[in-house]
N, C-alpha and C positions, 0 to 999 in steps of 0.2 A: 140678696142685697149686697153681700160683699163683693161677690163678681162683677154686680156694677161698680162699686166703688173703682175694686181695683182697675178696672176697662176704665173707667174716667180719670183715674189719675194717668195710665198708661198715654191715652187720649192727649192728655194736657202735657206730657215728658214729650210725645211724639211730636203735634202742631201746635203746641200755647203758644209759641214762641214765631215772633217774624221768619226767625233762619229755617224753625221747624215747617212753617207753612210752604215756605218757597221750597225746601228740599226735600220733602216728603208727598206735597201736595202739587204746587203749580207746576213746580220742574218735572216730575214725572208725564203730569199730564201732557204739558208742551211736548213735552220728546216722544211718549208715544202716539198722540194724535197725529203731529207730520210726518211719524214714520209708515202709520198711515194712511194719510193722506197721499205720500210718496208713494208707498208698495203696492196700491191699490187703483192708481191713475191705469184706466185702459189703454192701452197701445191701439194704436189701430195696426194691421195686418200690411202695410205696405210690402208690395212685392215689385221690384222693378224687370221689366218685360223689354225684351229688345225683339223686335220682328221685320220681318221682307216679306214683301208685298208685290207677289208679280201678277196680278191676275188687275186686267185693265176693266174688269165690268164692274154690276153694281153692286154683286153679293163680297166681294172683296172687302168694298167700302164700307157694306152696311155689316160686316162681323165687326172690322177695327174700331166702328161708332159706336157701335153697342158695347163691346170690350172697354173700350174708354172710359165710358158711362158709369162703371161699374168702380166701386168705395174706394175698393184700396189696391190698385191696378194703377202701376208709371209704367205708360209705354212708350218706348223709343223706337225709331225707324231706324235699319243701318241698309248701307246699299246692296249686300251680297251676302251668300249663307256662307261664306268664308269667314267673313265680317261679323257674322252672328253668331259663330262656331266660338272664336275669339274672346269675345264680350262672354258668353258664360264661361267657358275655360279659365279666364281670366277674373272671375268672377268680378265681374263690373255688370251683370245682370244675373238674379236667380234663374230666370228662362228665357227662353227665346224659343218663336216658332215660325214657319214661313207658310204663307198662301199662296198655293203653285198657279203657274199661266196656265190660264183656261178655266178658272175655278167658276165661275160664271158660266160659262157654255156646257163643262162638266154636269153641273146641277141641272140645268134646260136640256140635256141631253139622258137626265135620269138615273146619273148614276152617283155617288159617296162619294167625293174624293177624301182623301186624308189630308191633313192638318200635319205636316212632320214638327216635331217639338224637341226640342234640348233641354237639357238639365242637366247639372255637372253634381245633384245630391238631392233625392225628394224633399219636400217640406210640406206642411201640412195649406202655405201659399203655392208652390209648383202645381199639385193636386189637385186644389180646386181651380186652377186655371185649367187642369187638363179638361177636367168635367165640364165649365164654362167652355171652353173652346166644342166638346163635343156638344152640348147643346144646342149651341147656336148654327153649328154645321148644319144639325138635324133638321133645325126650323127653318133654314133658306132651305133645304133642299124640301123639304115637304112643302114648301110655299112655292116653287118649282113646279113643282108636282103638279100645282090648278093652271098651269099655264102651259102650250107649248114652245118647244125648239124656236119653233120662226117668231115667236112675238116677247124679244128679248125686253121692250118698251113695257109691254104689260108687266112682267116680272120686275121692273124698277120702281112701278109704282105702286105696284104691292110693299114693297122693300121699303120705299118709303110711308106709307100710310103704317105699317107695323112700326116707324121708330118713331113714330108720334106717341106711340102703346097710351091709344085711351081708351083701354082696360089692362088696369095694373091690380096688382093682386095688394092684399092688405095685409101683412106680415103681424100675427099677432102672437108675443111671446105667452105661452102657456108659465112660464115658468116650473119646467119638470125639472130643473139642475141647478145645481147652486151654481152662484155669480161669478165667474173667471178668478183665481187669483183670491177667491174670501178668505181660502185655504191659511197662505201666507199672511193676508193679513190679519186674522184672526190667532195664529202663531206667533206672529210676533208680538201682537200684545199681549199675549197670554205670559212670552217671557219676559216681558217687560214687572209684568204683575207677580209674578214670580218673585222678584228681585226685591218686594215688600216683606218675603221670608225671609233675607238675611237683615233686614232691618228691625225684624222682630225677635231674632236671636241674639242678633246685639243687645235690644234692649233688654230680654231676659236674662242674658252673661254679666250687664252691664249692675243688673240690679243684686247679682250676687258677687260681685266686686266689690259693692258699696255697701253689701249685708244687709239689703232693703229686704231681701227673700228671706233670710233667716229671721229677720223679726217677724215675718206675714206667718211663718209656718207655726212659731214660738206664740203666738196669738192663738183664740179660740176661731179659727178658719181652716176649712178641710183642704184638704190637697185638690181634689177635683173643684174647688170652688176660686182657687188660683190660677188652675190653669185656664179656665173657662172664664176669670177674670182677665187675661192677658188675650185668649182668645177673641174675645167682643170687642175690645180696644182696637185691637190691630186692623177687624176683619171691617168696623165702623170707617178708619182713616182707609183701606182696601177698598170699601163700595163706593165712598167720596170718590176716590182716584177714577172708579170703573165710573159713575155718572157723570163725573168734570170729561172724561175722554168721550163718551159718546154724545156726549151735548157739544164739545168745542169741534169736532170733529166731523160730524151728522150736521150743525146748523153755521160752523164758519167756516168751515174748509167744504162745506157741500160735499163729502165725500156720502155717496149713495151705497148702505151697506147691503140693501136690498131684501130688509128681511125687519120686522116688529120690534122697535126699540126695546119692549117692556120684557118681553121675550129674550130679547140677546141680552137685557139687563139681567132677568133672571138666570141664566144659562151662565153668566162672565160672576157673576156671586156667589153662585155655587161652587163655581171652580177658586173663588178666591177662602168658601169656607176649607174645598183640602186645603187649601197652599198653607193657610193659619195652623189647619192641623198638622201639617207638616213640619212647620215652626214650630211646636208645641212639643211635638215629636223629639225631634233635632236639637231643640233648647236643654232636652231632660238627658240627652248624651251626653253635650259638649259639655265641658266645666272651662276650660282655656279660651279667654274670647277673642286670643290672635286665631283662631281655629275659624274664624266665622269667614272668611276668604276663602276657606276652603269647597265653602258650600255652592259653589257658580263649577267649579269642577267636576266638583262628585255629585250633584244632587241635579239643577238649576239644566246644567246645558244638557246631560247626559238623559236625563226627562224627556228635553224640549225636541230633543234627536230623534229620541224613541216614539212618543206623541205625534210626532207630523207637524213640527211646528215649522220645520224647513223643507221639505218633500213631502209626495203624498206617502202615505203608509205604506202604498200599493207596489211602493218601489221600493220594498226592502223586501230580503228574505223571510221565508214563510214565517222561521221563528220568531224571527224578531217581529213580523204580525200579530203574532200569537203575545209575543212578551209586552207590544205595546196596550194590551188590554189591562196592565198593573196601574197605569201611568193615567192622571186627569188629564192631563193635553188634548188624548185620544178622543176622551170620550166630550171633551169640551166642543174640540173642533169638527166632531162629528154633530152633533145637536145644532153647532150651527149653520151649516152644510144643509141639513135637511130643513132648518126654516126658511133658509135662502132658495132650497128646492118648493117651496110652498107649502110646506108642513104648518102644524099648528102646534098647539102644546101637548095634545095625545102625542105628537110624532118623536117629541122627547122624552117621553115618562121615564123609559128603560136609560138612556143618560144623564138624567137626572137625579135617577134613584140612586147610580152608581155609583156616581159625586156626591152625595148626600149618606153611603154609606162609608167610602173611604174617611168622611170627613168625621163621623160618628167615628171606626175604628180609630184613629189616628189623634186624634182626642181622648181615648179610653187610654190608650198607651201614653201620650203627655202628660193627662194626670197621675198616671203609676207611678213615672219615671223621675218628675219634674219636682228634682229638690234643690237646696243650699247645696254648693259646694262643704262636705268636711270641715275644709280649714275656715270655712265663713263661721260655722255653727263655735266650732271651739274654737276660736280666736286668735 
């Protein structure tokens, strides 16, 4: 019963107040919802393609038509592979490839020709154009193949009857891999949510400035029953913040996070019970509350680094793989990864638990630690 008390007054110092609502509650929300909404707009794959085209038949036409066709393909014509050498050199195109004279009679005559292709640096758009390019090679020349040399007529109307394609295949997402880019945006909220920890340190430095903690302790109230009252306060205005973000965010910004609300609810809670216990933690060191600045330094960014809130993990050294197993970022934005891979709630137990035991330890330690300053008690 005290714990609640003290969480409801905490509650009411943090948002009773107009200024506390907008700065603790809407302003956060707003900034990280559009920072999502921002970080997490798909790019589409644009690749600009510059090509020459010497082959006067039909297989010429009907590769460039089909290439065309295709999502995220600008192609350009230039007149000579001088001209095409240029334009990627110069990079004014990712790639550039040329259809040799004869490519048409080549095919009717039964043989591969190649496709020559430029690129001044691979990319993961160069690539799949190379693949595209050999594809389609493959399908004129096998459609070649039901016709002969002398009946060049019949192979154009094959060629044409195939760019009608009425049969198209049905591209159906399994969903085995989390969403492009969930990575980051789920990183970045996380540090956003984070930054409720120096607001909760404040207010615990704040209330031993004012000697509000020396009289809580000087009362018949236990030490664990203060900190787990400061704890529920903060972590209450914490899950506000996380359900204002995924309601303003999911249903006005339409941003599609691709994975169970209720589920990313509980997964982004958990992570906000360490952050509390973190606070909790951190509050029972500090006693200077010009010190609380210092926590986006040493605590805040140097986490966010380690967790994968900015890259994937996979792109750090082995240890620091290893050391980012200490850190809630990790195991947040791994939980959410695998719902967005199609997982369910079995597929997070083990992230869950983990978050759910840092957030026990980290707690056990705030309430040890978590007293009046000295000079509050004696005066």
């Amino acid at each position: 019963m005290n714990s609640l008390t003290i969480a409801w007054n905490m509650i009411r110092q943090t948002v009773g107040t107009k200024k506390g609502m907008i700065m603790h509650i809407l302003l956060p929300c707003i900034v990280i919802s559009l920072a999502v909404a921002l970080l997490g707009q798909e790019r589409p794959l644009g690749v600009q393609i510059v090509y020459v085209n010497q082959d006067t038949g039909k297989a010429g036409a009907y590769l460039l038509e089909e290439l065309a066709a295709k999502p995220n393909y600008s192609l350009k014509e230039v007149g000579s592979e001088d001209a095409l050498r240029e334009e990627v050199t110069e990079n004014r195109a990712e790639a550039g490839f040329m259809i040799p004279s004869g490519f048409t009679d080549l095919l009717l005559a039964g043989q591969k020709p190649k496709l020559p292709m430029y690129e001044l640096k691979m990319s993961e758009g160069t690539y799949t154009l190379r693949l595209t390019l050999e594809e389609l090679a493959r399908g004129a020349a096998a459609m070649a193949g039901l016709v002969s040399a002398s009946q060049p007529d019949v192979f154009g109307a094959v060629l044409d009857q195939t760019r009608k394609h009425a049969v198209s295949p049905d591209k159906t997402d399994l969903q085995l891999y989390p969403k492009p880019g969930l990575n980051v945006v789920t990183g970045f909220t996380l540090m956003f949510l984070m930054s409720l920890v120096g607001s909760t340190v404040g207010k615990i430095l704040e209330e031993r400035r004012r000697r509000t903690m020396a009289r809580m302790y000087s009362a018949p109230v236990r030490a664990w029953e203060i900190t787990l009252g400061h704890f529920l306060g903060s972590f209450t205005v914490g899950i506000s913040q996380i359900a204002l973000v995924l309601i303003f965010s999911g249903y006005v910004l339409k941003y599609d996070y691709d994975l169970p609300m209720l589920l990313h609810f509980i997964v982004l809670a958990a992570f906000m019970l360490v952050a509390m216990g973190i606070a909790s933690a951190v509050a029972g060191i500090m006693r200077n509350p010009q010190n609380v600045g210092m926590l986006n330094s040493l605590i805040i960014t140097p986490t966010c680094m380690l967790g994968g809130c900015f890259w994937p993990i996979s792109y750090m050294p082995e240890f620091m793989q290893k050391a980012a197993n200490f850190v809630p970022q990790k195991w947040a934005i791994e939980a959410v990864e695998k719902l967005s891979a199609g997982g369910g709630l079995g597929t997070i137990t083990l992230p869950l638990l983990i978050l759910g035991l840092m957030a026990l330890i980290l707690l056990a330690i705030g309430s040890s630690i978590l007293r009046p300053a000295e000079a509050n008690v004696t005066g």
